[in-house]
BADO-252755 format. One line per field, with one value per residue (C-alpha): residue number from 1; x, y, z. Coordinates in steps of 0.1 Angstrom, whole numbers. Example, Ala and Ser with C-alpha at 12.3 -4.5 7.8 and 13.67 -1.06 7.14 Angstrom:
2
pos: c(1:2)
X: c(123:137)
Y: c(-45:-11)
Z: c(78:71)
//
This chain:
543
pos: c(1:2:3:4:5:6:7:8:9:10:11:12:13:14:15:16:17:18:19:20:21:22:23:24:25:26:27:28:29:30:31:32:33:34:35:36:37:38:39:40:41:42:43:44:45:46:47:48:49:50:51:52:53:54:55:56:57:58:59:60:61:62:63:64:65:66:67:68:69:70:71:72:73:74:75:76:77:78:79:80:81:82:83:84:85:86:87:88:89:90:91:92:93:94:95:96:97:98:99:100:101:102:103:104:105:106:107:108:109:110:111:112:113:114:115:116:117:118:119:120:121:122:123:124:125:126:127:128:129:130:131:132:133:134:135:136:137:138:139:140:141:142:143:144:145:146:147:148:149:150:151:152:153:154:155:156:157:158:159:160:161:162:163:164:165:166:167:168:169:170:171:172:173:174:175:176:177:178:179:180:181:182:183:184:185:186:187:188:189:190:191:192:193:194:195:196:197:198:199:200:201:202:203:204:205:206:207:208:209:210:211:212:213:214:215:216:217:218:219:220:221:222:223:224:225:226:227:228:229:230:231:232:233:234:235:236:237:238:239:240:241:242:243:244:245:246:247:248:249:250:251:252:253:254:255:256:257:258:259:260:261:262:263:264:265:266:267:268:269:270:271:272:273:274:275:276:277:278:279:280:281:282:283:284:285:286:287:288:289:290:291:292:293:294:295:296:297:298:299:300:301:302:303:304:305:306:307:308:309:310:311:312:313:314:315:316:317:318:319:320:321:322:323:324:325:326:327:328:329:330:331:332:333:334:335:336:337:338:339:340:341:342:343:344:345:346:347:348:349:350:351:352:353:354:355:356:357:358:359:360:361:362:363:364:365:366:367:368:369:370:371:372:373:374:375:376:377:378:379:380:381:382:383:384:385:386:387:388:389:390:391:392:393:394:395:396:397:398:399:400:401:402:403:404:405:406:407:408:409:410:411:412:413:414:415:416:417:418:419:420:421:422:423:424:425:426:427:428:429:430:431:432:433:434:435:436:437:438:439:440:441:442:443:444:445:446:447:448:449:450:451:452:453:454:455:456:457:458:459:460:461:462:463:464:465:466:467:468:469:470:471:472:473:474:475:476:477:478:479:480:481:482:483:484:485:486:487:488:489:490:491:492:493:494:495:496:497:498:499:500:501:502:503:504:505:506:507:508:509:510:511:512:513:514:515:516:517:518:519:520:521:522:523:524:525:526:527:528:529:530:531:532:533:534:535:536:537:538:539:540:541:542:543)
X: c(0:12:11:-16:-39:-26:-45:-76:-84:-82:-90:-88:-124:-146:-149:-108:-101:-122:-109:-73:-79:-93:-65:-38:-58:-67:-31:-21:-48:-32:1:-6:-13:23:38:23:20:47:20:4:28:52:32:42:19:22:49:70:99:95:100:132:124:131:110:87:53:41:38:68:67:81:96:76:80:60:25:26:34:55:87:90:128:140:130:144:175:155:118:110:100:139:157:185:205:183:214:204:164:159:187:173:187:172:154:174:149:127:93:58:36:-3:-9:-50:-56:-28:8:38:74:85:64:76:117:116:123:120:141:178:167:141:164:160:120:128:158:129:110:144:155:118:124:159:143:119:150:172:142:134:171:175:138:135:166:154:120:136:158:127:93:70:50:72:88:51:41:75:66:34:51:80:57:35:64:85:56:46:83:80:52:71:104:118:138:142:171:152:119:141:155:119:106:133:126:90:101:115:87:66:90:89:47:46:70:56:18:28:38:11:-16:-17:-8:-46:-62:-68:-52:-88:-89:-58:-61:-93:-74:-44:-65:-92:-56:-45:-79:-74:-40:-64:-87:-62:-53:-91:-90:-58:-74:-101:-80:-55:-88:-100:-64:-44:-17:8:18:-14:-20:9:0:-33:-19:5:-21:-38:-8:-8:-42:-27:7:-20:-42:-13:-6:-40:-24:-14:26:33:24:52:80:75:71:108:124:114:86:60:46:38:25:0:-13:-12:-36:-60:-72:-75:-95:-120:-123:-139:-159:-136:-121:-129:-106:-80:-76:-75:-42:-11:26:39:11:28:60:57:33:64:92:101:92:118:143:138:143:172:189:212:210:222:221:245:221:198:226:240:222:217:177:184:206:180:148:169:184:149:131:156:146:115:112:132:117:81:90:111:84:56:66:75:42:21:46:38:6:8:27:-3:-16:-57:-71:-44:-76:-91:-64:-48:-86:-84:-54:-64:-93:-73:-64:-95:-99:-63:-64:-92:-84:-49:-64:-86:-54:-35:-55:-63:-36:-9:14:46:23:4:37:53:23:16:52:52:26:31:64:47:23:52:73:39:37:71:52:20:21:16:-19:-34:-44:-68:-49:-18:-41:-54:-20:-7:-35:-38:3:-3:-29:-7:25:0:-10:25:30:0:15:50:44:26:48:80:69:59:94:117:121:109:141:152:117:124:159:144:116:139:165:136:121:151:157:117:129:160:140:112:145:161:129:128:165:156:129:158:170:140:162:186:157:123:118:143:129:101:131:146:114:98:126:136:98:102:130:116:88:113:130:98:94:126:108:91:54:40:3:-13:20:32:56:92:103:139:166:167:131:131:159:141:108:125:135:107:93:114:111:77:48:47:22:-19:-34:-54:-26:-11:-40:-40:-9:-17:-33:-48:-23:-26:-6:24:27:10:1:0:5:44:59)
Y: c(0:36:66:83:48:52:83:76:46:62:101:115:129:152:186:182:186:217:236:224:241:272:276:269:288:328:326:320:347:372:365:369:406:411:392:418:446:471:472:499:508:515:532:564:594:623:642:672:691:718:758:773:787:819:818:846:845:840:804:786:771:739:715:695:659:628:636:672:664:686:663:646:654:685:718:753:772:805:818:817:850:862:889:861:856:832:797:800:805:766:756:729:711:685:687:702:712:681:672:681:648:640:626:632:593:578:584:559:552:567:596:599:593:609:576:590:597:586:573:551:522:517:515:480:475:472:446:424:424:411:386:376:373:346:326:328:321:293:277:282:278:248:234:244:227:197:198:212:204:219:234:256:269:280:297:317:330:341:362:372:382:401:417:428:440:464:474:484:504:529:528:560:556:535:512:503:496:472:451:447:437:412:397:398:375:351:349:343:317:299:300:290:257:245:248:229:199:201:204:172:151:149:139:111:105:108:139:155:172:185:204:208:234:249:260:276:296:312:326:339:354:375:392:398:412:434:464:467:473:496:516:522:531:553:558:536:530:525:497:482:481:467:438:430:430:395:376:383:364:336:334:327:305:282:267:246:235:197:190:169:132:122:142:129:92:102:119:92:108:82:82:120:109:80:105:130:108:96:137:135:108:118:149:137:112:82:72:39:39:57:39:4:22:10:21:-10:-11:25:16:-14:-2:30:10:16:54:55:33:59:91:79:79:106:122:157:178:158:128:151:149:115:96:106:110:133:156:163:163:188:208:218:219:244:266:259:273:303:317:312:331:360:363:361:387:410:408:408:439:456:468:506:506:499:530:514:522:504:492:472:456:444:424:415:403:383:371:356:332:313:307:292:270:252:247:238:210:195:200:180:157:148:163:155:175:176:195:218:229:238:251:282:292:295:312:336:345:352:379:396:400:413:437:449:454:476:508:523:540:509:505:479:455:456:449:419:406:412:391:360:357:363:334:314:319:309:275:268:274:250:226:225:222:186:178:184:160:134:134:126:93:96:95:128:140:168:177:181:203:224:232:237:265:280:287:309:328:333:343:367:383:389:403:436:447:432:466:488:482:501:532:516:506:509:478:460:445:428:413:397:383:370:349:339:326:309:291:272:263:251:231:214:202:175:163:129:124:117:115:82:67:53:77:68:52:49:62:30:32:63:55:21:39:66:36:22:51:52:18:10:-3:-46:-48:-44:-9:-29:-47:-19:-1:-23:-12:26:41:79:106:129:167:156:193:225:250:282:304:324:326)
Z: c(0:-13:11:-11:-2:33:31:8:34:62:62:23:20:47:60:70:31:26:54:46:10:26:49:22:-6:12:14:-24:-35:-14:-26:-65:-52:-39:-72:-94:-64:-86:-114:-92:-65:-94:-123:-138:-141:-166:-159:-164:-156:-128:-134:-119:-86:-103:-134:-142:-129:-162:-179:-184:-216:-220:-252:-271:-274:-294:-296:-295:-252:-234:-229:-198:-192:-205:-199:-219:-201:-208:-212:-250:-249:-232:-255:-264:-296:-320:-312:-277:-277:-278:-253:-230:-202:-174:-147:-124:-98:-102:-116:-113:-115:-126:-94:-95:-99:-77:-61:-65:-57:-87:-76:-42:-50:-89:-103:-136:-168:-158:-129:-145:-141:-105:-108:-130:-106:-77:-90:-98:-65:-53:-80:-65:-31:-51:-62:-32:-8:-29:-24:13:22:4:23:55:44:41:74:100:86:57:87:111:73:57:97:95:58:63:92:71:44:68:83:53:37:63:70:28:34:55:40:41:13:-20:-4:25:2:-18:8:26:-12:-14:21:2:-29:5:20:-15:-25:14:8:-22:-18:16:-1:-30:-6:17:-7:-25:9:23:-4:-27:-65:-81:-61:-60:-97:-82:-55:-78:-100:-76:-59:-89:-93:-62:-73:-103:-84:-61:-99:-100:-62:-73:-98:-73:-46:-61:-75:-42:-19:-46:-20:-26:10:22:-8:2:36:27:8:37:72:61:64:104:103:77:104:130:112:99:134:130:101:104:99:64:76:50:60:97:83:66:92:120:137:128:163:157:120:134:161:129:112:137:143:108:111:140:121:88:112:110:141:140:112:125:157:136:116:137:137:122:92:82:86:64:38:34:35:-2:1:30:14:-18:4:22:-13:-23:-55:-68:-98:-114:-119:-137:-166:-157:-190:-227:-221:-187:-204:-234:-210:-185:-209:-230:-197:-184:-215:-215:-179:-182:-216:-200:-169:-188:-213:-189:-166:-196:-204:-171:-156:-188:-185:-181:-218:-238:-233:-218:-182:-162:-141:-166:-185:-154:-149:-186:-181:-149:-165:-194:-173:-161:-201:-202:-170:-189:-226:-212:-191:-221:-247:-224:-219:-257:-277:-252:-227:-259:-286:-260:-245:-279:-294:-265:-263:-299:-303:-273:-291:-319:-301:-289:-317:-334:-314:-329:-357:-353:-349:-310:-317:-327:-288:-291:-314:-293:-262:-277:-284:-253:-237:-257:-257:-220:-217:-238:-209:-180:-202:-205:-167:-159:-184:-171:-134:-149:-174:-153:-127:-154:-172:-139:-123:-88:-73:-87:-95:-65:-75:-113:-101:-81:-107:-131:-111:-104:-142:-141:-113:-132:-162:-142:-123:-151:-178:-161:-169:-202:-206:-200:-233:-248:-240:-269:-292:-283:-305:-281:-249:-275:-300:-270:-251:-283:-297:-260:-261:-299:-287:-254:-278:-303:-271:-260:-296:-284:-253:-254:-244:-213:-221:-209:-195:-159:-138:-145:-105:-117:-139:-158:-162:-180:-203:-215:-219:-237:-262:-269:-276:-305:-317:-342:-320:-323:-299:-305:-292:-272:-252:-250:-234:-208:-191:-192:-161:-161:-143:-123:-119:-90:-85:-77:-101:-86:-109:-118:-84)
//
């Protein structure tokens, strides 16, 4: 008997599931707020040099720019209407005693610290080092994870989260902001990995995708919750603020949470696991059954599972055999051209000129759409053609965009969100496909490096925009054929569609084999052996 029949016998269905999904859900809605925060926090209003302090009291007439605009960073060295020869008239120079903002709809960091014109950099320079925290709380959280417990790591970031937040809503200055945003990306990363184990654990196969995808519709709705929220608290502090409180509540909620049954099983605790099990049990209303379960029946029934974990593999296995090094190389660029193109896209909204409002709920609402044609495509056309297909078709929308001209509004909104839907099908698909491709004794090791190429690619996609300053055609060159060549990458990856998980290296190298080899046998021999899979990992949207 597996674990996950361990848990379907004895306490996988009753009122403990849907509070467990509550409880790890709220959490994950919030936290799509504070991934995607800088949209609002960050924007940049109208804006224009300031007068000299001592300017005429008449108007001070400034340059023109595009669109017959005054220009956002230069202002003239005299008054036009100075007695000056005619070469210096039209002298300009910057803004050398600041800017004067449109600040009737909302306030901002760049606002508040003038991160504008040569200083522009440090606005995208924000949101990398929140991205960074993702990464690097994803490598030492996930460690620590391992070492103490999916439990104490998820209580401690909620509180980091809540804490860092808050601290970034009264940073005096842009330094400090950026160091609580990074401790933000921590905390994300430390949430997001201790709900993607815990998740799955109470609940049974036929169930789990269940779970799997109502948890990535909350991460959807918290982009629905975001534009309302930003609508109605314009200051940027306060928003931030706002976003930050609930995870007090979450810190204090998580400690009804139950520890993972597994990892105590693994770690020797299975005393703590059995009494883990029978709450569980009385809970959903079967203690008889719980009391029946004895230590020795869960220590024999996981022997292989702790024979298995005991084993010690590192990232050098995932490039050990032929068939590793080709599945974990186009994975890898799979991962990173979704993430870099994604969050090109997604922290791009004020450039299409529409009410930032609705396009960031358009753009949220793209998603529901995408969840659920990706779960039918993979389902009938296979994991290999749906993963190929959206990433080459989201580098095509952004390389159109190249292409039509800026006051065609509508037309580049439309591309914008169907290559954006396109990204979230390809994130949905890979968290499956990932978890299909590696043998279970490196399956976590895969996953790991794997999502530590995305957060590579979404740290890295907003010093990418900075070379619009080059080329304005630029930033969309680079994300587009970054995006045509992950799809190009998953073209090389065998399916996965109706087969058994891999258990072993061996096993993956013979299946890999055969898949090359004509059929011999009959379909319907064949059909025999296949069993229907489910997602082994959580899809919670880009963290």
């Amino acid at each position: 008997m597996t674990f996950a029949e361990l848990v379907d016998r004895v306490a996988s269905k009753g009122p403990f599931q849907f509070l467990h999904i509550v409880l790890l859900g709220l959490p994950i809605l919030s936290t799509a707020n504070h991934n995607l925060l800088q949209i609002f926090t960050a924007a940049t209003p109208a804006h224009h040099c300031r007068p000299p302090p001592n300017a005429s009291a008449g108007p001070w007439v400034l340059p023109m720019g595009l669109n017959e605009k005054p220009e956002p960073c230069l202002r003239f060295v005299y008054p036009p209407n100075a007695s000056l020869p005619n070469d210096t008239q039209g002298a300009t120079e910057p803004c050398l005693d600041g800017w004067t903002y449109d600040v009737s709809t909302r306030d901002s960091i760049v606002t508040e610290w003038d991160l504008v014109c040569n200083s522009n950099k440090l606005k995208e320079l924000a949101q990398s080092i929140f991205m960074a925290g993702i990464l690097i709380g994803g490598l030492v959280l996930g460690d620590l994870s391992d070492r103490f417990g999916r439990k104490p790591i998820l209580t401690c970031s909620y509180l980091l989260l809540a804490a860092s937040g808050s601290g970034a809503a009264f940073s005096p200055t842009l330094p400090i902001y950026t160091v609580f945003r990074f401790l933000c990306g921590c905390g994300i990363s430390g949430i997001t990995l201790s709900t993607t184990i815990l998740s799955v654990e109470w609940v049974s196969t036929r169930m789990r995708a269940i779970k799997l995808i109502s948890l990535g519709y909350f991460y959807t709705s918290g982009q629905f919750i975001l534009p309302g929220l930003a609508y109605a608290i314009p200051q940027w502090r306060w928003l931030q603020l706002t976003v930050s409180i609930p995870f007090f509540a979450f810190f204090l909620l998580s400690w009804w949470l139950p520890e993972s049954v597994r990892w105590m099983i693994l770690s020797g605790r299975s005393s703590k696991a059995l009494k883990t099990f029978r709450q569980v049990a009385a809970f959903n209303g079967k203690k008889e059954e719980g009391e029946a379960l004895s230590l020795e029946e869960i220590k024999l029934n996981l022997q292989k599972e702790i024979t298995l974990a005991k084993a010690k593999h590192s990232i050098a296995d995932l490039f050990r055999t032929p068939t590793l090094r080709r599945v974990t190389s186009c994975l890898s660029l799979a991962w990173f051209s979704t993430g870099f193109a994604y969050y090109s896209l997604a922290m791009g909204v004020e450039e299409f000129g529409v009410n930032l409002y609705v396009l960031q709920l358009i753009f949220g609402g793209v998603d529901v759409p995408a969840k659920f044609i990706t779960m039918v495509s993979i389902s009938y056309l296979g994991r290999h053609t749906t993963e190929a297909v959206v990433l080459l078709l989201a580098g095509g929308c952004i390389l159109s965009l190249i292409f039509v001209p800026s006051d065609l509004l509508t037309l580049r909104t439309v591309l914008a969100v169907f290559g954006k839907g396109c990204l979230s099908s390809s994130f949905s698909c890979l968290f499956l496909y990932t978890s299909e491709l590696y043998p279970t004794v490196i399956r976590q090791t895969g996953m790991g490096i794997n999502n530590l190429w995305t957060r590579v690619g979404s740290m890295t996609a907003p010093l990418v925009k900075i070379t619009g300053e080059l080329k304005p055609f630029l930033p969309n060159v680079i994300f587009g054929t970054i995006a045509l060549l992950g799809g190009s990458a998953a073209l090389f990856l065998p399916e996965t569609l109706n087969r058994p998980l891999p258990e072993t290296v061996e096993d993956l190298e013979n299946w890999s084999l055969q898949a090359k080899e004509p059929k011999q046998e009959p379909e319907a021999e064949n059909a025999s052996q296949r069993i229907p899979l489910q997602p082994r990992e959580l899809d919670l949207g880009p963290n």
